[in-house]
C-alpha positions as CSV (number, residue, x, y, z in Angstrom):
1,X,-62.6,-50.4,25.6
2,X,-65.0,-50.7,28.9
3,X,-65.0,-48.0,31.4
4,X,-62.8,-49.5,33.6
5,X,-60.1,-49.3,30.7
6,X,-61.3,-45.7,30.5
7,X,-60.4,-44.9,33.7
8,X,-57.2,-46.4,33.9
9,X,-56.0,-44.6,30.7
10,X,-57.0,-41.3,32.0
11,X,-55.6,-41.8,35.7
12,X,-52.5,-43.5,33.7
13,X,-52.1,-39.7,31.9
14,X,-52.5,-37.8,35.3
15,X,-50.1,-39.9,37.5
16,X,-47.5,-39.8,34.7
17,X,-48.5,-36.0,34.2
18,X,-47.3,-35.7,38.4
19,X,-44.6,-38.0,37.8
20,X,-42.7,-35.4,34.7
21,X,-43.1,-33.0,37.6
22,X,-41.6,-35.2,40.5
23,X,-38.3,-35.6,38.4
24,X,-38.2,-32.7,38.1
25,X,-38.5,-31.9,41.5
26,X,-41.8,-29.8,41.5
27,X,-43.6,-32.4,43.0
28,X,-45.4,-31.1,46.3
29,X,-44.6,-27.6,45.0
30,X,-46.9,-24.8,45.4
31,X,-47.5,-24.6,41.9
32,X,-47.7,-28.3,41.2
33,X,-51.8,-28.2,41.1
34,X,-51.9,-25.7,38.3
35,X,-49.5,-27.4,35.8
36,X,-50.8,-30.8,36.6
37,X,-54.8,-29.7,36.0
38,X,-54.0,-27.1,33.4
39,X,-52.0,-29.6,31.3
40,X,-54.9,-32.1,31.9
41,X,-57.3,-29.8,30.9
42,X,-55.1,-28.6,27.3
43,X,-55.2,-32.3,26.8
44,X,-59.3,-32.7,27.4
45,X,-59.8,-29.3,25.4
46,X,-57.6,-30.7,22.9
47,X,-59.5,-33.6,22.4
48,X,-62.6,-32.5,22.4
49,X,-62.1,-29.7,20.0
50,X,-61.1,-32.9,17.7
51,X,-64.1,-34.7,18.3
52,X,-66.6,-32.2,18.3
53,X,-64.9,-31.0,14.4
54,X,-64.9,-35.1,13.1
55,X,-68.7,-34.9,13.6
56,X,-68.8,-32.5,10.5
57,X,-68.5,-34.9,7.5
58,X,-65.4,-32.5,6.2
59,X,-63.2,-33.9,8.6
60,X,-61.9,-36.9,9.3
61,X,-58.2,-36.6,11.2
62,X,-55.4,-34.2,12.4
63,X,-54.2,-33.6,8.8
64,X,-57.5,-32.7,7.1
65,X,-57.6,-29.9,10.1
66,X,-54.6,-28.8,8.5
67,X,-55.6,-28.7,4.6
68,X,-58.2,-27.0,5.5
69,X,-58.5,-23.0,3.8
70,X,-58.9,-20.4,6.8
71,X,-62.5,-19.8,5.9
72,X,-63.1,-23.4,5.6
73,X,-61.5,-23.6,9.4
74,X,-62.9,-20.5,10.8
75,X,-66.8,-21.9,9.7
76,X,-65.8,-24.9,11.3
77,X,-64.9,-23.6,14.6
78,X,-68.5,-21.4,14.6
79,X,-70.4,-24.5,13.8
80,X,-69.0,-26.1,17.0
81,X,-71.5,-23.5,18.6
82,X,-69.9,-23.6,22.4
83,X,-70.0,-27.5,22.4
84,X,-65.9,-27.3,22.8
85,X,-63.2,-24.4,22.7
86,X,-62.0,-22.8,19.7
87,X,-58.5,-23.5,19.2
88,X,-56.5,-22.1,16.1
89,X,-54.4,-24.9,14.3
90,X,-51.3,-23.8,15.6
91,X,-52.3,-24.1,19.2
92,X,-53.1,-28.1,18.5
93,X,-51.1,-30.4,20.8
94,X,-50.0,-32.5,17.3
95,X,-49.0,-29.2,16.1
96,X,-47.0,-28.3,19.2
97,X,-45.3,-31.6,19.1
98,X,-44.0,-30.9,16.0
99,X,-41.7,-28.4,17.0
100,X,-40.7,-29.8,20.2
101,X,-37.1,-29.5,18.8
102,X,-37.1,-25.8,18.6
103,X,-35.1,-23.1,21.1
104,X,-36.7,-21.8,23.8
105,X,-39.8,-24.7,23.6
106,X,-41.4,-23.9,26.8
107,X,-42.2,-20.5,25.3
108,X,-44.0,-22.3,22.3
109,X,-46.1,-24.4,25.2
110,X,-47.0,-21.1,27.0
111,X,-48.0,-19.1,24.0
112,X,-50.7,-22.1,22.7
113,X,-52.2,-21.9,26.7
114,X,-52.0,-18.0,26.2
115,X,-53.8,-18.0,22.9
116,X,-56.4,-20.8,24.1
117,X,-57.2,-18.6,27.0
118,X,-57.4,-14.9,25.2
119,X,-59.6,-16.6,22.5
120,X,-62.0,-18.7,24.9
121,X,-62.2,-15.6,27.8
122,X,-65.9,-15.1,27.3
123,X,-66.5,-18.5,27.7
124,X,-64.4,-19.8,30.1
125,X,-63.1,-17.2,32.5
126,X,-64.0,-16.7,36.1
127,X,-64.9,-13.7,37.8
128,X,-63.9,-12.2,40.9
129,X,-66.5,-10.2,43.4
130,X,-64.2,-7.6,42.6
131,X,-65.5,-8.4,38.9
132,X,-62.3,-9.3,37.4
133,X,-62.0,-12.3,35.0
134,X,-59.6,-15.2,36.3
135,X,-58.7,-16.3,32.8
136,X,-58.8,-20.5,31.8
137,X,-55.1,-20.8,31.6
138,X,-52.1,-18.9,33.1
139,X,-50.4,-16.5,30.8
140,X,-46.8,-17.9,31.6
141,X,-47.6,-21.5,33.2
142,X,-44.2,-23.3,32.5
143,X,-42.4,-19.8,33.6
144,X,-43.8,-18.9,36.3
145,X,-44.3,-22.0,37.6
146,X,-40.9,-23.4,37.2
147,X,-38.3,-21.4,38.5
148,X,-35.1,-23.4,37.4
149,X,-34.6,-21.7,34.2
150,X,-32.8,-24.9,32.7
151,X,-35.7,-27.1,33.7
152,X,-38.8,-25.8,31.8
153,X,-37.7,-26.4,27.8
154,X,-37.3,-30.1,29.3
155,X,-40.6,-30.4,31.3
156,X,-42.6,-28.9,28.4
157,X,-41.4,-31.2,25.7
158,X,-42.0,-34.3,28.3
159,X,-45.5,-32.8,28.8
160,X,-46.4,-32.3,25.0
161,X,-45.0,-36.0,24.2
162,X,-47.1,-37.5,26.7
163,X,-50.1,-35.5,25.5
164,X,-49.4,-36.3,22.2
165,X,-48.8,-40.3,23.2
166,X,-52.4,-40.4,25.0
167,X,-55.3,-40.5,22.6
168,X,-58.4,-39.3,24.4
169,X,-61.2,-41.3,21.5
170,X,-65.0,-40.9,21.1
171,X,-66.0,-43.7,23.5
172,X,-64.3,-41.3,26.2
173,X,-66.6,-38.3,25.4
174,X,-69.8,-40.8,25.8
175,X,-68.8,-41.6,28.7
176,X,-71.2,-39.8,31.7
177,X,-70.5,-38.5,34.9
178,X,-70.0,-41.3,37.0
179,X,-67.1,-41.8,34.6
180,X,-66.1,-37.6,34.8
181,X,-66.5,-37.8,38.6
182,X,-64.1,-40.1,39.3
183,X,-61.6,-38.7,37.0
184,X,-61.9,-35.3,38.5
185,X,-61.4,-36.5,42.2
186,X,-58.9,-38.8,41.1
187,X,-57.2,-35.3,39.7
188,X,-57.2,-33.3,42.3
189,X,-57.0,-36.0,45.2
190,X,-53.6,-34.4,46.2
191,X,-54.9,-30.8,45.8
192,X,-58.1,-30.6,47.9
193,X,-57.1,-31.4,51.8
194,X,-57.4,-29.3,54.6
195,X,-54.2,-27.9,54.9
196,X,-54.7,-25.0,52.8
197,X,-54.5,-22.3,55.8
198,X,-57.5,-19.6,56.5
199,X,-59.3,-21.1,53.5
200,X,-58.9,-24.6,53.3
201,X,-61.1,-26.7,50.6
202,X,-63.4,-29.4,52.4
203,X,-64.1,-32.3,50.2
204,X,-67.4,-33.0,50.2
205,X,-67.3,-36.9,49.9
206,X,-69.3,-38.5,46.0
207,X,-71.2,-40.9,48.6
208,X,-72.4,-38.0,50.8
209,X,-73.0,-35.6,47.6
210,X,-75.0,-38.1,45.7
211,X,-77.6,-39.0,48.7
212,X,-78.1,-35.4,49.2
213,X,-78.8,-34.8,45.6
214,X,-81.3,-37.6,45.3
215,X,-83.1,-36.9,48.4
216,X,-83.0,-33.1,47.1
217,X,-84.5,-33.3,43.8
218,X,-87.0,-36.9,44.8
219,X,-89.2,-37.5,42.4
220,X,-89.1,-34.5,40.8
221,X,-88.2,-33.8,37.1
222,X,-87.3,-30.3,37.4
223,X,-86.4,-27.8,34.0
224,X,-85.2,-24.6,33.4
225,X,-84.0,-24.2,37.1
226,X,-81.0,-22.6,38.9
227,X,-78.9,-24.4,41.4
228,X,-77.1,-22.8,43.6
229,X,-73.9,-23.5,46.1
230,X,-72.9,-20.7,48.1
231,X,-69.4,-22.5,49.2
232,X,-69.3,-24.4,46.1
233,X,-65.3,-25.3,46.8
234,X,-64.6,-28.1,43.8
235,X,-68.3,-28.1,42.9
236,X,-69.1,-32.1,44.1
237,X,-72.4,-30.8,45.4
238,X,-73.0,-28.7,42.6
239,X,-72.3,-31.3,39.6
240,X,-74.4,-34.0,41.7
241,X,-77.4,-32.3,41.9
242,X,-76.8,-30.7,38.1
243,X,-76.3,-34.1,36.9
244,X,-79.5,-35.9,38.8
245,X,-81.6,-33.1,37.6
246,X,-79.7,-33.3,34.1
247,X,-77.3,-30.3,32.4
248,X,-79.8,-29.2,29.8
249,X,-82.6,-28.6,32.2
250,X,-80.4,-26.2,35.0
251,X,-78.2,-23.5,35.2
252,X,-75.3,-23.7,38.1
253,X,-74.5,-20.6,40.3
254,X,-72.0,-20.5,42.9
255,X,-69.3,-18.8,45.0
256,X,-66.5,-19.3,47.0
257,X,-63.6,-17.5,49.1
258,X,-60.9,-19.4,47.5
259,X,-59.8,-18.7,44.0
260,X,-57.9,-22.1,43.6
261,X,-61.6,-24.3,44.4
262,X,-62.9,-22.1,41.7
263,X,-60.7,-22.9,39.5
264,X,-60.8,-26.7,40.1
265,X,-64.7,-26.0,39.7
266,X,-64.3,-24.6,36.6
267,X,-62.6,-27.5,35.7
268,X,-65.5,-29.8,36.6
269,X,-67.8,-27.8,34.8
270,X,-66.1,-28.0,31.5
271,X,-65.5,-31.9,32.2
272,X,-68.9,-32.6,32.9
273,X,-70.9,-30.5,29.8
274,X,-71.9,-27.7,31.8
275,X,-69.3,-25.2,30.2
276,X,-72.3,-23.4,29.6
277,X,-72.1,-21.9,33.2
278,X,-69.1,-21.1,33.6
279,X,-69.9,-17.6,33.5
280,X,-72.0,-18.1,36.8
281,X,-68.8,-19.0,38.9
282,X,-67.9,-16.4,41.1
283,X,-64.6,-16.0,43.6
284,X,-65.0,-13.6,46.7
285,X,-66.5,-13.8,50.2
286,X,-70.0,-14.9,49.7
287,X,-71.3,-13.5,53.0
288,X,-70.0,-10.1,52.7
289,X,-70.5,-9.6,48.8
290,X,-73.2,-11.7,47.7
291,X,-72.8,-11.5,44.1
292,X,-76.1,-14.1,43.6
293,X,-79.0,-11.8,45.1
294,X,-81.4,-13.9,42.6
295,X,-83.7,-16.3,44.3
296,X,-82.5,-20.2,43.6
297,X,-84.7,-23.5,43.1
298,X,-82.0,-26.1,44.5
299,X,-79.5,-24.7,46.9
300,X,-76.8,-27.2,48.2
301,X,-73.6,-26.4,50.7
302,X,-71.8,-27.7,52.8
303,X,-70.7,-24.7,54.5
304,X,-67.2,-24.1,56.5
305,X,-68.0,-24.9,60.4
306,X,-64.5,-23.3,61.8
307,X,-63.5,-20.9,59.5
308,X,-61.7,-17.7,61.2
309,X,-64.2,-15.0,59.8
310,X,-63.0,-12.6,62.6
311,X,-61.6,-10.1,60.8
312,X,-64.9,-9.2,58.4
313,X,-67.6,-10.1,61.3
314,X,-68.7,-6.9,62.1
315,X,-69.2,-5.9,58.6
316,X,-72.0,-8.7,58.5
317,X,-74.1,-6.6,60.8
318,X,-73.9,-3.0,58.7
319,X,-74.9,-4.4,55.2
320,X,-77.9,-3.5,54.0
321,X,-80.7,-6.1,55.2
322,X,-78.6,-7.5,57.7
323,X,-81.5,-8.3,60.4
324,X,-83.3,-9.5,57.9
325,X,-81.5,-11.9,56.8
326,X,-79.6,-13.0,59.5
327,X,-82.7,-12.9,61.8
328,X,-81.0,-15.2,64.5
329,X,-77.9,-13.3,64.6
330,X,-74.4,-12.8,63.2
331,X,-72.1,-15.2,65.6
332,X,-69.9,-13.6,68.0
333,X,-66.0,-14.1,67.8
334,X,-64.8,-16.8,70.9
335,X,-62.1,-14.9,72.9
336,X,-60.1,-18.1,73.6
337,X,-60.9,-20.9,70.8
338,X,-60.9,-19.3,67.5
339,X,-61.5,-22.9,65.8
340,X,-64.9,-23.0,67.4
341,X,-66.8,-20.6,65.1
342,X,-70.1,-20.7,64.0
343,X,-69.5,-19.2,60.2
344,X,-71.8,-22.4,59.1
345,X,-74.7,-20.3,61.1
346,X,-74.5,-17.3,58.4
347,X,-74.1,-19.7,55.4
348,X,-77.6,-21.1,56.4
349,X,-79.4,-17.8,57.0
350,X,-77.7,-17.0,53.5
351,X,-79.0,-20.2,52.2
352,X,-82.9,-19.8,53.8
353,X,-83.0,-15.8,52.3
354,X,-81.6,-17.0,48.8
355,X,-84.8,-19.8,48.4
356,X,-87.3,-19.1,45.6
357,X,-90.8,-19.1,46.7
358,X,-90.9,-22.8,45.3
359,X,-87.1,-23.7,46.5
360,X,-85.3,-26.5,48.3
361,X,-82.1,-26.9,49.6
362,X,-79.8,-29.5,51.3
363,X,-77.1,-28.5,53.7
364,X,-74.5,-30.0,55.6
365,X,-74.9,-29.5,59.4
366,X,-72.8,-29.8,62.5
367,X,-74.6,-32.9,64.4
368,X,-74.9,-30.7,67.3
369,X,-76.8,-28.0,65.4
370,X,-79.6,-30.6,65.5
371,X,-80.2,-30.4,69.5
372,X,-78.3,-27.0,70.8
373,X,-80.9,-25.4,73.5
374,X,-80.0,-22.0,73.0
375,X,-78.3,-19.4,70.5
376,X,-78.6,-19.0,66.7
377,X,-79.0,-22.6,66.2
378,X,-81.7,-22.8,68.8
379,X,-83.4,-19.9,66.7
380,X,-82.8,-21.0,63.1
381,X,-84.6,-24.4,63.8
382,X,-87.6,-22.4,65.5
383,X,-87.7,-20.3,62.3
384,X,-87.7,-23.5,60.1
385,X,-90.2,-25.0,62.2
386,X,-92.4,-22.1,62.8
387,X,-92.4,-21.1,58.6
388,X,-93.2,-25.0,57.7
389,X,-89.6,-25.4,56.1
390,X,-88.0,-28.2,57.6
391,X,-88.6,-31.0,55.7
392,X,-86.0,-33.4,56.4
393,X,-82.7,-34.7,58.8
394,X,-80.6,-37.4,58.0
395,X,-78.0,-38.1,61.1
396,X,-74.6,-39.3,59.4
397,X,-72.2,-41.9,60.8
398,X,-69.8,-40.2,62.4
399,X,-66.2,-39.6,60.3
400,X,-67.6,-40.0,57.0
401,X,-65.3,-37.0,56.3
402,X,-62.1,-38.2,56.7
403,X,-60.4,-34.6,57.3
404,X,-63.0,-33.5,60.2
405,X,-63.9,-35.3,63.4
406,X,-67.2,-33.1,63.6
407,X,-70.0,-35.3,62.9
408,X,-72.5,-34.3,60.5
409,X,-76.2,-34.5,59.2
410,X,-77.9,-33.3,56.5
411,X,-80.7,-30.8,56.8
412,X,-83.3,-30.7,53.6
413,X,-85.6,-27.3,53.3
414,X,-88.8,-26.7,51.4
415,X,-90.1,-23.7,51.3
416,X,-93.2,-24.8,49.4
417,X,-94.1,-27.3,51.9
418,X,-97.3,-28.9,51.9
419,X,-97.7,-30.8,54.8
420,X,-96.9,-30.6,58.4
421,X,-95.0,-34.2,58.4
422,X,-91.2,-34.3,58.8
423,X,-89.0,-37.2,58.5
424,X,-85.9,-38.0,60.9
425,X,-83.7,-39.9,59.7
426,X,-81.1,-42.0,62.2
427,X,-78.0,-43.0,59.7
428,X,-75.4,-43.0,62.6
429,X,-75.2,-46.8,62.6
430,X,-74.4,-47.2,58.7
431,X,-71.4,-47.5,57.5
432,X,-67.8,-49.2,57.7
433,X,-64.9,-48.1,59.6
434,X,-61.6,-47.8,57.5
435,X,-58.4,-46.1,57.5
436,X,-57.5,-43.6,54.9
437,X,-54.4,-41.3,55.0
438,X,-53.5,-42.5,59.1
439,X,-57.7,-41.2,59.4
440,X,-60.5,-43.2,60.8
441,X,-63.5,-43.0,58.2
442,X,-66.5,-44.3,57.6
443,X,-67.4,-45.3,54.5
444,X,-71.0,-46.2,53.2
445,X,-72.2,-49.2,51.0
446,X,-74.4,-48.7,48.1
447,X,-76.6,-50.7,50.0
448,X,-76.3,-47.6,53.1
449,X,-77.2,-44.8,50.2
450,X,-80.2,-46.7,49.0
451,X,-81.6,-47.4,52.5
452,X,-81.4,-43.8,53.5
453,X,-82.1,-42.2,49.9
454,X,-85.1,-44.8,49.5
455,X,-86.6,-44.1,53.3
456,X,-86.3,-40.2,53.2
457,X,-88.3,-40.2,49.5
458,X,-90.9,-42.6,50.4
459,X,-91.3,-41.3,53.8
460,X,-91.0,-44.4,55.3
461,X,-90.8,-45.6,59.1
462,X,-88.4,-48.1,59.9
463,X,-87.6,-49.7,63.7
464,X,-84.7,-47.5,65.7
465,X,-84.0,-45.9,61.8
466,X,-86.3,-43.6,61.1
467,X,-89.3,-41.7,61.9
468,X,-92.2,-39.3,60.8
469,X,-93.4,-36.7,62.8
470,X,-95.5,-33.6,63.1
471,X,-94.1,-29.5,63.6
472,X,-96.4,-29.7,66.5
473,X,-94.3,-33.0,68.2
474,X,-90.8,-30.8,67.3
475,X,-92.0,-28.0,69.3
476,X,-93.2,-30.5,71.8
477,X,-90.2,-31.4,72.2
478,X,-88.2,-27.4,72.3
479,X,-87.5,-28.2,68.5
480,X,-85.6,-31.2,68.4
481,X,-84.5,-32.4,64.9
482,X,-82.8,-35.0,66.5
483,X,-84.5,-38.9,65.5
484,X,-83.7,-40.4,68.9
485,X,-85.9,-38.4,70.8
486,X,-88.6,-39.3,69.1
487,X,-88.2,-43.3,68.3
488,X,-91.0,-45.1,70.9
489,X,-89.4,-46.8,73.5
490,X,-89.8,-50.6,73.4
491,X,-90.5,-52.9,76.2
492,X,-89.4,-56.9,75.6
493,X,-91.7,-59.4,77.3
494,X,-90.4,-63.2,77.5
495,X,-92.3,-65.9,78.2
496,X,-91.3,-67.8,81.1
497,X,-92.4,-71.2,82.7
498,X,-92.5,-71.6,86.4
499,X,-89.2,-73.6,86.5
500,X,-87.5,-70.8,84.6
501,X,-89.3,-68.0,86.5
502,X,-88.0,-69.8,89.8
503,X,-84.5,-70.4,88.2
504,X,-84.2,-66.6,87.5
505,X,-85.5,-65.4,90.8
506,X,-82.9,-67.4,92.7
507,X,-79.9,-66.1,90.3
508,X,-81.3,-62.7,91.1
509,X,-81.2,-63.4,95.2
510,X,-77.4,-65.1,95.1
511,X,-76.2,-61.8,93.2
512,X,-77.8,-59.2,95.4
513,X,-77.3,-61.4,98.6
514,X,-73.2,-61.2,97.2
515,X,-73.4,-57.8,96.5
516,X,-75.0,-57.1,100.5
517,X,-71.8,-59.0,101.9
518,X,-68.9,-57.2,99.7
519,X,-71.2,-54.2,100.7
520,X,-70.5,-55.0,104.7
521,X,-67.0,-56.0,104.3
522,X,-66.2,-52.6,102.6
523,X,-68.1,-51.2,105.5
524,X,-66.3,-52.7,108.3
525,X,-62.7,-51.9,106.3
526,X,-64.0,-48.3,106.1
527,X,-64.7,-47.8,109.8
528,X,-61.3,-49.8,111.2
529,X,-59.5,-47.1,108.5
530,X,-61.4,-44.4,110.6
531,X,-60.7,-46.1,114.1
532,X,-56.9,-46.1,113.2
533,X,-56.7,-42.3,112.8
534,X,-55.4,-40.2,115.7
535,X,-54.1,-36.5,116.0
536,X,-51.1,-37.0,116.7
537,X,-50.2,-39.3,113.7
538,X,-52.0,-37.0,111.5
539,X,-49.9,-34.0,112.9
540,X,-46.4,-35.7,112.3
């Protein structure tokens, strides 16, 4: 089976997974997301837990689990060493299956989660700011998640059949993250839109994620480091970067307001061999209870631009070490247009205070953050100029999010710069218009994210593209990040003969001579309009 088969078996499971659901008429429900990627996620844990125990020369298939003594069991489940859940035998999806027939089944499907949950809680839960742990699965998922009563015995023995019917083999688990990725976003595709009120999700596109994480880590080959997202939302950013520096050599931090993107994060994490950090997954208001004081290596975000933060600004101001780290400001609430806050503004003094002496970070900008001639933005760019951080600016075609008409670019921080060089990157020309969704979008070619991934690392200056240039020619210029102002402008000479010189000149004489007469005739019509006007007609 190629990876295209791959694919399709796995987005085969989750469509038919939303389709037990739509007959049921939960589709589009609020609680639609949760059984659809908890169900998925049983299934993967499932799975796993079954291929992770066939690499022990003991077992070979479901039924030797089963022979097995409990001491023989329990030693195999410690030898798995974190490399997949622990799941007792009676919690297995073939076991479940096996007694689909009983009264009362969705109970039976609800007490395996349950048990999965209480016996994985140290490695899988989530914590709050508030420090409490958001366990892996719901307690009740098919109760309280189904409210017909007569419905849920039939939806949980449709579920188990189909997870029982889909067999998740080895050649999946090989499989890397390009393959993970796409499953994941596939997943969640319905679940991850902006229309999620006060604290709606923003997708961070793969195309958009990827170039930021190979411009981020270069030429690098980081280990032992900690990457960090302060608005992490699903965790694109996060598990791009983690995956281009590779799983074994980083840790992942990160927070974010809204407990269903950590949740879907958590999910990515445990798809994509980073289960390991689980731990570092925080929900609460980053801003206003920072629960990641330590200093990060790799910080990526693409930080909310609109979000309505009025009712908490003020408490910005009285935390401890507010001026210094919002040293251009805490934005002030608009008394009219409350969609046209500046939250991004504290999620990049967050970002610039959380660097490690040695640390870099990429972060999605509002275009006009790039040019503004006054405010915070003016000051955070004079900061990153005048401390030798900037290091970076790629200007993105506009609409490459689909959700957003704010155009964006990518800012990229060093704060172990060595030189005084910065490139600017012009990217607004890239790209092809399509519709998605009833949305205009832009949507780059792999030929796009190797032109601007290979000209940022290289440092390279291409025509009316990109440019190099100096802190001193940014503060030349009142600290414009923006590549435009800085391309040379180009004169075109073309070499004429006499005859053609002539020809031109004449063209040149019969246009302006044409324009002098409509000129005169629009004269004339203006002064017999004038001559025409009397006080009396006006009066009446």
């Amino acid at each position: 089976m190629d990876n295209t088969s791959y694919v399709e078996t796995v987005e085969n499971l989750v469509d038919r997974i939303k389709g037990i659901l739509t007959s049921a008429g939960l589709g589009g429900e609020a609680g639609e997301y949760k059984l659809v990627t908890q169900s998925f996620l049983y299934k993967f844990l499932n799975d796993k837990f079954l291929y992770e125990a066939k690499k022990e020369d003991s077992v070979n298939d479901y039924q030797h689990l089963m022979d097995l003594n409990d001491d023989d069991y329990e030693m195999l489940q410690l030898s798995l060493d974190g490399n997949s859940a622990q799941i007792q035998r009676k919690d297995l999806i073939e076991t479940i299956y096996n007694q689909q027939n009983v009264d009362n089944f969705s109970e039976v499907f609800d007490t395996a989660l349950n048990d999965i949950a209480l016996d994985n809680n140290e490695l899988f839960s989530v914590e709050t700011a508030g420090n409490t742990q958001v366990r892996l699965f719901d307690a009740h998922l098919i109760e309280d998640n189904i409210q017909d009563g007569s419905q849920r015995d039939h939806v949980a023995r449709e579920l188990i059949k189909l997870l029982a019917s889909t067999k998740f083999d080895s050649s999946i688990f090989d499989e890397g993250f390009d393959f993970f990725s796409t499953i994941f976003e596939y997943m969640i595709q319905d679940y991850n839109k902006n229309g999620g009120g006060n604290y709606a999700e923003y997708y961070t596109p793969r195309t958009i994620a990827k170039i930021i994480a190979d411009i981020l880590v270069g030429k690098e080959n980081p280990q032992n480091v900690k990457v960090y997202d302060p608005s992490a939302g699903s965790g694109t950013l996060l598990m791009n970067v983690a995956n281009r520096i590779g799983v074994d050599n980083c840790t992942v931090y990160s927070q974010d307001i809204s407990q269903k993107s950590s949740n879907l994060l958590r999910l990515n994490l445990i798809l994509n061999n980073l289960s390991h950090s689980i731990h570092n997954i925080v929900q609460g208001n980053t801003i206003i209870n920072n629960k990641h004081p330590e200093k990060m290596d790799y910080i990526v975000s693409n930080p909310p631009f609109k979000l309505d933060f009025s009712s908490w600004r003020d408490q910005v101001e009285s935390l401890p070490n507010s001026s210094e780290i919002y040293f251009a400001g805490v934005p002030k609430i608009p008394a009219k247009k409350k969609d046209s806050m500046a939250i991004y503004e504290l999620f990049i003094q967050h970002i610039i205070n959380s660097l490690s002496e040695k640390g870099k970070a990429g972060i999605v900008v509002p275009t006009g953050f790039l040019t503004a001639q006054s405010g915070i933005d003016k000051k955070i760019r004079k900061y990153l100029v005048d401390n030798k951080m900037i290091d970076t600016v790629v200007s993105m075609p506009s609409n490459v999010f689909a959700n957003t008409g704010t155009n964006v670019s990518v800012i990229f921080l060093n704060k172990n710069k060595q030189d005084d060089q910065v490139q600017l990157i012009d990217a607004s020309k890239l790209g092809q218009k399509v519709k998605e969704n009833g949305l205009q979008k832009t949507v780059l070619s792999q030929d796009d994210i190797k032109k601007i991934v290979y000209t940022a690392i290289n440092r390279e200056d291409v025509d009316d593209f990109s440019i190099t240039v100096s802190l001193k020619e940014i503060k030349d210029k009142n600290y414009s990040f923006s590549a435009g102002q800085y391309f040379p402008v180009k004169i075109e000479y073309i070499e004429l003969t006499q005859d053609e010189f002539e020809e031109k000149m004449k063209e040149y004489q019969k246009n302006l001579s044409e324009l002098f007469d409509e000129g005169n005739k629009l004269e004339r019509n203006i002064h017999r309009t004038l001559e025409g006007i009397n006080y009396e007609t006006e009066k009446n």
